[in-house]
C-alpha positions in Angstrom: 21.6 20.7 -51.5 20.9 17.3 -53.0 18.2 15.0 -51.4 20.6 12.4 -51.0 22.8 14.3 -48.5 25.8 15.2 -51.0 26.9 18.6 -51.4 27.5 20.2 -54.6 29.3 23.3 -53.1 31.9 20.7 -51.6 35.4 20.0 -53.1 37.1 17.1 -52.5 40.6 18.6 -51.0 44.0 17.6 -52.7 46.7 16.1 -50.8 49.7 18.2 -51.4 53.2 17.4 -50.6 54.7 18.6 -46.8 56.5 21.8 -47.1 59.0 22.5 -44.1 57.6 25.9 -42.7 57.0 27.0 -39.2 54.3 25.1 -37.3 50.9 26.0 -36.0 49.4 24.2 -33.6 46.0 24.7 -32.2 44.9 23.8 -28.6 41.9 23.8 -27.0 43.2 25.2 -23.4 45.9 27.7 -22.5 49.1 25.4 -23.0 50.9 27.2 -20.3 48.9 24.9 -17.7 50.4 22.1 -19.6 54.2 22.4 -20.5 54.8 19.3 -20.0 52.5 18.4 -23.1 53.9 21.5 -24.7 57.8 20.6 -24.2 56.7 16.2 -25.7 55.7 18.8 -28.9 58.5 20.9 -29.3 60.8 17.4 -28.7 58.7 15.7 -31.3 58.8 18.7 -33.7 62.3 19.0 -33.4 63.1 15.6 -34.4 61.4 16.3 -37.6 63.8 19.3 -38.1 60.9 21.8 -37.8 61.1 25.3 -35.9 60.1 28.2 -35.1 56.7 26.5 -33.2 53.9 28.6 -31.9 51.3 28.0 -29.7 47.8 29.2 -30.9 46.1 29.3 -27.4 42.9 32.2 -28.8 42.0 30.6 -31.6 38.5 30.6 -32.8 36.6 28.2 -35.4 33.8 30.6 -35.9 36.3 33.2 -37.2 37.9 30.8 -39.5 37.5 31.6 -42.9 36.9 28.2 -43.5 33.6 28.2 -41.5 32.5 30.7 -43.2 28.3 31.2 -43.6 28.1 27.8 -41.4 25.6 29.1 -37.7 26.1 27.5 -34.8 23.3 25.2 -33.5 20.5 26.9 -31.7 20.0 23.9 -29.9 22.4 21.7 -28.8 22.6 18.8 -31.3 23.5 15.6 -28.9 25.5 12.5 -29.8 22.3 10.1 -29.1 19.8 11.0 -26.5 16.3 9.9 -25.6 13.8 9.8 -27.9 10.2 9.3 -26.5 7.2 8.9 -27.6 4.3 8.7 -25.0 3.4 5.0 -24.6 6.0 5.1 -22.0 3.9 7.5 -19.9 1.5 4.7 -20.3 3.2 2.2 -18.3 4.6 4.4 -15.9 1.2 5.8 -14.9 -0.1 1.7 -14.8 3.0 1.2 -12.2 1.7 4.3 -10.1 -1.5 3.7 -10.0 -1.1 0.2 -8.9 1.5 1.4 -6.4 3.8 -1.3 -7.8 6.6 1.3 -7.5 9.1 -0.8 -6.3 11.6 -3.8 -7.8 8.3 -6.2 -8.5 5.8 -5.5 -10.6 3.9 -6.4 -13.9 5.7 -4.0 -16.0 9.2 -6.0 -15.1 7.4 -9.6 -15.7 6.3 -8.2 -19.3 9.9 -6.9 -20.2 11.6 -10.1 -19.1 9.0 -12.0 -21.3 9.9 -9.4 -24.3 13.5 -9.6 -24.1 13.8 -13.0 -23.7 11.3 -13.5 -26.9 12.8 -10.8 -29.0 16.8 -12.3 -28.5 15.6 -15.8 -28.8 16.6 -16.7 -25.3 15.0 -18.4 -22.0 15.4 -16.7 -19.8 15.9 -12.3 -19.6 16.4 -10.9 -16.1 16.0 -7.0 -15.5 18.4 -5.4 -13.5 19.4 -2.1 -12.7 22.2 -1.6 -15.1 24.4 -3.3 -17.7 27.3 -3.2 -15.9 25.1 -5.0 -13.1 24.1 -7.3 -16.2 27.8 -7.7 -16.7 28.6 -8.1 -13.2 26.0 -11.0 -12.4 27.5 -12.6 -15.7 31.1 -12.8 -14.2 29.8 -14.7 -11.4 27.5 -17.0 -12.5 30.7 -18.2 -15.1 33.0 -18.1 -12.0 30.5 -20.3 -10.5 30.2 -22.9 -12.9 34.0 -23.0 -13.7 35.0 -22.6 -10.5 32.7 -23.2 -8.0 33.5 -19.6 -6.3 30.3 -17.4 -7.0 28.8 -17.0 -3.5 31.5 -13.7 -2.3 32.9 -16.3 0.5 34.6 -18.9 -1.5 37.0 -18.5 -3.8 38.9 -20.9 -6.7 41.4 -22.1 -4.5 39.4 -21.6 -1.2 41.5 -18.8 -0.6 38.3 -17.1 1.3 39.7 -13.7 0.1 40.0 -11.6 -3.4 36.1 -12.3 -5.2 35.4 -15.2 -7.4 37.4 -14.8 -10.1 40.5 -14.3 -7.6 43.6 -15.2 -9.6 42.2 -15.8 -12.9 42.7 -14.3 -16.1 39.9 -13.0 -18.4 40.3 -12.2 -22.0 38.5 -8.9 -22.9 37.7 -6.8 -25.8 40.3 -3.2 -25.8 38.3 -1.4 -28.0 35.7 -0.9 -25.2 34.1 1.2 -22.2 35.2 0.3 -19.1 31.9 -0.8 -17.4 32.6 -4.4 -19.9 36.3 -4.6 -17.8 35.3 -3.5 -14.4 33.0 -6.5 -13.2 36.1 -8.7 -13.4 38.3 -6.8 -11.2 35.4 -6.3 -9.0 36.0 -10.6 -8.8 39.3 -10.0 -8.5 40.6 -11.3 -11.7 42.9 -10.0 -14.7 41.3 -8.7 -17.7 43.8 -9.9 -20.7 43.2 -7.4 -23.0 42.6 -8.8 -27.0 43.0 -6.7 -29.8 40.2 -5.8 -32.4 40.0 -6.3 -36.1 40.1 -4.3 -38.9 37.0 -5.7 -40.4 34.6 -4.7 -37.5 36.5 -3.1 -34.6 35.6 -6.0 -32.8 37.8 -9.1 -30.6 40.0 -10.4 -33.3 39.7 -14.2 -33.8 43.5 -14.8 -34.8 44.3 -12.8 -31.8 41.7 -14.6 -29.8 43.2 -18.0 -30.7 46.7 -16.6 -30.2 46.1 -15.4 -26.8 44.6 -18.9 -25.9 47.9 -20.0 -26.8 49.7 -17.8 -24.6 47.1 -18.3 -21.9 45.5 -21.9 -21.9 44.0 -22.1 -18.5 42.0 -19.0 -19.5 38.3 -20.3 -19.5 36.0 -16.8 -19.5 35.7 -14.6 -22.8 34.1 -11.5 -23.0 33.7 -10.0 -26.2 31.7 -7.0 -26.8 29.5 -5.9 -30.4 31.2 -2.2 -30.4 28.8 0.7 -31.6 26.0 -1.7 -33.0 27.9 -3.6 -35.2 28.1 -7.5 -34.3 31.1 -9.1 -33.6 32.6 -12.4 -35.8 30.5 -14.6 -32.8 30.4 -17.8 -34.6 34.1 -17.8 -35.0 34.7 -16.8 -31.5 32.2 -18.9 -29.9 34.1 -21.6 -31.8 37.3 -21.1 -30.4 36.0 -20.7 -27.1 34.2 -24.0 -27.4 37.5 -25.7 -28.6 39.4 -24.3 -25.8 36.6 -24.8 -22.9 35.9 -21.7 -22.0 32.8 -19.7 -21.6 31.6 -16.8 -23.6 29.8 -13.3 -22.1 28.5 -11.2 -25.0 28.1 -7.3 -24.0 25.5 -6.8 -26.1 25.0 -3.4 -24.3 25.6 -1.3 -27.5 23.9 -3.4 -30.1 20.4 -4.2 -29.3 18.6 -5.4 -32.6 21.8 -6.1 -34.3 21.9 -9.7 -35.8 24.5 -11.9 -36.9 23.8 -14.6 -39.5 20.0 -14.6 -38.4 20.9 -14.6 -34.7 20.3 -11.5 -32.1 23.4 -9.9 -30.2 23.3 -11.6 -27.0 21.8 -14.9 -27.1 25.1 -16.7 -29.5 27.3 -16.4 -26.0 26.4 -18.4 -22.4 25.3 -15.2 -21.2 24.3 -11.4 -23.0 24.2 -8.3 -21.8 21.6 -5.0 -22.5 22.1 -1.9 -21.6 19.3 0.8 -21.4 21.0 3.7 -20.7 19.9 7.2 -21.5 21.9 7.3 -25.1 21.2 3.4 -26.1 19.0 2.6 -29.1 16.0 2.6 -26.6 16.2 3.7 -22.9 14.8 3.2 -19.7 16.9 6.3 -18.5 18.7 3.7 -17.0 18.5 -0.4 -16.6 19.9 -3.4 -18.0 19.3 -6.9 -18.5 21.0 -10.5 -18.4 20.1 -12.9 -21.2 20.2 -16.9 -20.2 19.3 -20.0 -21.4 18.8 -22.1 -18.4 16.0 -21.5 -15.0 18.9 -21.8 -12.4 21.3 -18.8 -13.8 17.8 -16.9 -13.9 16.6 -17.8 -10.5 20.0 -17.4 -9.4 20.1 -13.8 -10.8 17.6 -12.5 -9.8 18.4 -14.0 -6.2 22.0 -12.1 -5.8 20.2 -8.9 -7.4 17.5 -8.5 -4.8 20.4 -8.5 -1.7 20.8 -12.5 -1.8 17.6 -13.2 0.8 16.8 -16.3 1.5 13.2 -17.7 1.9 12.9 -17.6 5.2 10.8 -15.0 7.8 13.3 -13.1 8.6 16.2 -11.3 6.4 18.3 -14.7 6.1 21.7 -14.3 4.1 23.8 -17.1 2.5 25.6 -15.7 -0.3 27.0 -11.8 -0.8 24.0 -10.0 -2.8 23.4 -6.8 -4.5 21.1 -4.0 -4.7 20.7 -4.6 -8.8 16.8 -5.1 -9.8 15.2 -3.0 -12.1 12.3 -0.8 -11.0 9.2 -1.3 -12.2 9.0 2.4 -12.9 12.3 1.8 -15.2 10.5 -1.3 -16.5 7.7 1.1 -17.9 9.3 3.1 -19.6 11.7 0.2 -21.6 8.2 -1.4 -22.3 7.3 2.3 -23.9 10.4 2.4 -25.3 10.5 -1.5 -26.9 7.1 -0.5 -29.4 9.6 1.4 -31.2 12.7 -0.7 -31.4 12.8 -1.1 -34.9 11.7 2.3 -35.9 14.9 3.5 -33.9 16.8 1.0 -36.0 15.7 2.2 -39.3 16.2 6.3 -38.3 19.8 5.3 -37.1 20.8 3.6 -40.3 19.4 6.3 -42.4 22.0 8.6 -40.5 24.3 5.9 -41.2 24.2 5.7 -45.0 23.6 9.6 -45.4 27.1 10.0 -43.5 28.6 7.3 -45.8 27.3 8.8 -48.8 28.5 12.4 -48.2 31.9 11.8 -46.6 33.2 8.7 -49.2 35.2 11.6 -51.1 36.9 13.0 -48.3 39.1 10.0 -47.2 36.8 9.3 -44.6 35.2 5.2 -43.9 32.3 5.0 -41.4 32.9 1.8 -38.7 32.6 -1.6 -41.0 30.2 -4.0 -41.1 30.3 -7.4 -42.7 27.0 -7.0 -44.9 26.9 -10.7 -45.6 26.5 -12.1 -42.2 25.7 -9.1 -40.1 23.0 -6.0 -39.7 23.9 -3.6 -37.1 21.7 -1.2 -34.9 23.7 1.4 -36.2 23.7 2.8 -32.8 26.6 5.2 -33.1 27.6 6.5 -37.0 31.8 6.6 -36.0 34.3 7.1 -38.8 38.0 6.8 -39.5 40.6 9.0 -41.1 42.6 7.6 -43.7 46.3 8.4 -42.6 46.8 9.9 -46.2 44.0 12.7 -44.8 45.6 12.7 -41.2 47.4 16.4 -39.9 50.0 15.9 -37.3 48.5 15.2 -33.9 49.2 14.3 -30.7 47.5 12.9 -27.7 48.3 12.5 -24.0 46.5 11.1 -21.4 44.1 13.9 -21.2 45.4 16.1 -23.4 45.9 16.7 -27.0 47.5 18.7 -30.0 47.5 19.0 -33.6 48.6 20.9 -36.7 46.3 21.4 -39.5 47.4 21.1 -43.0 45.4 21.5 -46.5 43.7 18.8 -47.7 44.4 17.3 -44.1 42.6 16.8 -40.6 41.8 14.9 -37.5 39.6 13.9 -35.1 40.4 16.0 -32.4 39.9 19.0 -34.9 36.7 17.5 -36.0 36.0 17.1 -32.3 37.0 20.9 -31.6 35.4 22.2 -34.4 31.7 20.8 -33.9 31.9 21.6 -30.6 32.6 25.4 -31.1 29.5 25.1 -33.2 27.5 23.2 -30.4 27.3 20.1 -31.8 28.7 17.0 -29.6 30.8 14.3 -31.1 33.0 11.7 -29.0 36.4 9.9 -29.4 36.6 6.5 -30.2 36.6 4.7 -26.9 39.9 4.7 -25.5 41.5 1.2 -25.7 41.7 -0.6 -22.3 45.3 -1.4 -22.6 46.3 1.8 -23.1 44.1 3.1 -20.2 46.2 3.8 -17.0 44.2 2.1 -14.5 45.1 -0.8 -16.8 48.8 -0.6 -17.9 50.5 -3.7 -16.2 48.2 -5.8 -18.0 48.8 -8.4 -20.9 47.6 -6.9 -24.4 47.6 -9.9 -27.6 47.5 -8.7 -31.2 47.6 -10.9 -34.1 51.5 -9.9 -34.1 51.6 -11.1 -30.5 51.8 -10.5 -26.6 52.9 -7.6 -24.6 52.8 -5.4 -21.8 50.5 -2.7 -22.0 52.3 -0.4 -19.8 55.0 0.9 -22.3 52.3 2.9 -23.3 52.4 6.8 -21.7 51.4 9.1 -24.5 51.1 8.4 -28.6 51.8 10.0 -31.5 50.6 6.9 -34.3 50.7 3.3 -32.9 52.6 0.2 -35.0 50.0 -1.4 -37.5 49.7 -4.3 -35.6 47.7 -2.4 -33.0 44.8 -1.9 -34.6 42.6 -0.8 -31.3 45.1 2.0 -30.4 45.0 2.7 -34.6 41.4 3.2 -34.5 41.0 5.2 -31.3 43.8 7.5 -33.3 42.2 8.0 -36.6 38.5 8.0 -35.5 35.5 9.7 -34.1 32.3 9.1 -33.3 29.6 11.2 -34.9 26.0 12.9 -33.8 23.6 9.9 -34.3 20.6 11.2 -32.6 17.3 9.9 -34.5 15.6 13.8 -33.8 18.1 15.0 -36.1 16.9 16.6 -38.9 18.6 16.5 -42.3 19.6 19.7 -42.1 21.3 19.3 -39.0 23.1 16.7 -40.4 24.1 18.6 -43.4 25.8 21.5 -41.2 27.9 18.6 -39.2 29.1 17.5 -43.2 29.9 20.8 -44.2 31.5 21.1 -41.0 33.6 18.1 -41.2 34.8 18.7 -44.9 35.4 22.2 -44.1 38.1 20.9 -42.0 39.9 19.4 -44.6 40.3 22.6 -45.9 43.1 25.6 -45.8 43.2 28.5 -43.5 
């Protein structure tokens, strides 16, 4: 095995011409709980003049020849889980010891003042969650466009529906849902914008397209997928030119810059996330990033339930229960010593992954190296559709046929798991989510309804979200992986290009 992560034993596999033959299909569950999935099959099969198909419901990747000599994990090699390292036990202990247990406290006042130095903003308010982050966001923008922030007002004084209530919002697809929800929870419509090739971020031309379509559009929200930074300058450009206001969800990409600049402080207002799998954690928390004292104040007012300073419990305005702990706190403060370190140990994983898997028709997610330097929070590839087997997804289902010199990820997916490694799908575009089907999806080919979407087989090339989610994957990342666990997920992945 060579120090630099390649593999001598590997081949690279040839891609050999389709032969019409009968297919085999395998599936991770008994397919007679899902013949309706089974009959889409057979109908798509048939169209391609194949026949005789069989269902392989007992099949076993640790029996495959293919897998031969490779041992499942002892342990359970995760996707990206916590790594501590003892200074968080440090903090915490400080927070029990003073008693300051609750949502105030000096371990919150010190990670405000950190976050807010280390992005280059103002002002950094903790709060329970990103998607609380994201949430207080939406309304302080509904606020200053429209006046409609306080839960009892609305943009046209409607006095029902939230603050963004009859508004569109232009969103990032190629996303998890917690960046979408907050602006339903204000009642507006997410407008979903398509994501370029170059970064699997918002796409600019579709961006300025969709403005187009959309002009009294005035909120943004553009998310820095996996680590890697978005094209912000552009965007914030565009947003600038059309009036509107920019939220960065940041939540992913902590430490990432772009052209000098730290995810989360280019947009009016950024988002962190400290969840249990981000580059550092808290187990859980967030935190808003501002430029000016009122959208602070104003923050952290709605977060702590909207009380007024008065004696009593006075209320004015609809609040939340959304501060950070100062328990949390400690631990992010713990945590924050070794933000860089994580940094470094994630791109390592990064560039091992590129260097062993470049012969195998296999990218990792892209970066622009000129402007940009990602966190490298999650190492994803994508397939190139000359390596791709036949596959077939549903809304919670999926199929595929492997081939020589062929895979995908689902098979990838499959075949770590059998081995107890965890990988994860590409998140699922929003427009092809159900939940958000009758909304408006723009590519750079144009606009259209997302709900002629119910189950895909290989999307048009204009869609490049839906194209990525198809062809990628999103690979074990965790910095307490050793390079040897790394090498079996490698062999594992190239033995899947391989015949049975």
């Amino acid at each position: 095995m060579q120090e630099d992560g390649g593999h001598k034993d590997r081949q690279k596999p040839r891609v050999k011409a389709r032969v019409a033959k009968p297919a085999l299909f395998c599936v991770k569950w008994a397919v007679q709980t899902e013949p309706a999935l089974e009959n889409i099959f057979k109908k798509a099969l048939y169209e391609r003049k194949q026949e005789n198909v069989k269902i392989m419901t007992g099949y076993s990747f640790r029996e495959d020849k293919r897998f031969h000599g490779i041992q499942p994990s002892a342990d359970r090699l995760w996707l990206s889980s916590p790594t501590m390292h003892g200074e968080e036990m440090d903090y915490i202990k400080e927070a029990y010891e003073t008693n300051w247990m609750s949502t105030v406290g000096e371990n919150i006042e010190k990670l405000e003042q950190t976050a807010a130095a280390y992005t280059g903003v103002k002002h950094a308010v903790a709060v329970s969650c990103g998607t609380a982050a994201l949430h207080l966001a939406v309304k302080l923008a509904a606020e200053r466009l429209y006046g409609s922030s306080t839960g009892t007002s609305t943009p046209q004084g409607l006095g029902k529906g939230g603050s963004l209530y009859g508004k569109r919002v232009f969103c990032s697809s190629l996303t998890f849902a917690a960046t979408v929800n907050p602006v339903v929870y204000e009642g507006g419509e997410p407008v979903f914008i398509d994501s370029s090739p170059e970064d699997w971020n918002m796409d600019p031309q579709a961006l300025e397209l969709a403005f187009e379509s959309y002009p009294d559009v005035k909120l943004v929200i553009l998310v820095h997928l996996y680590g890697v930074p978005a094209q912000a300058d552009e965007i914030r450009k565009i947003c600038d030119r059309h009036g509107a206001l920019l939220i960065e969800d940041a939540a992913e990409s902590l430490g990432a810059l772009y052209k000098g600049r730290q995810t989360g402080s280019i947009g009016d207002y950024g988002v962190i996330s400290f969840n249990g799998n981000k580059i550092i954690t808290g187990s859980s928390g967030g935190m808003l990033l501002v430029n000016d004292r009122y959208s602070a104040e104003k923050a952290r007012k709605w977060s702590t339930q909207s009380r007024e300073s008065a004696p009593w419990y006075q209320h004015e305005e609809t609040g939340y229960n959304y501060r950070m702990s100062n328990v949390i706190a400690g631990v992010v403060r713990g945590q924050w010593e070794h933000l860089d370190e994580h940094i470094k140990a994630k791109k390592k994983i990064y560039m091992r992954y590129e260097n062993a898997l470049k012969d195998y028709g296999i990218q990792m997610n892209p970066y622009d190296g000129k402007n940009s330097e990602p966190n490298f929070w999650l190492s994803s590839i994508i397939i190139d559709e000359n390596y791709m087997c036949e596959t077939l997804c549903a809304d919670k289902e999926y199929l595929y046929r492997h081939s020589h010199g062929r895979t995908c990820p689902m098979e990838i997916y499959d075949a770590l798991a059998a081995f107890n490694i965890e990988s994860r799908p590409i998140w699922k575009p929003m427009h092809l989510q159900p939940l958000y089907r009758n909304h408006m999806f723009v590519t750079v080919g144009g606009c259209r309804n997302c709900n002629e979407y119910f189950y895909m087989k290989k999307m048009e090339p204009a869609d490049i979200s839906a194209d990525i989610f198809y062809r990628g994957l999103c690979l074990p990342s965790d910095i307490k992986m050793t390079e040897e666990e790394q090498d079996k997920v490698i062999d594992i992945i190239a033995a899947c290009f391989h015949g049975k």
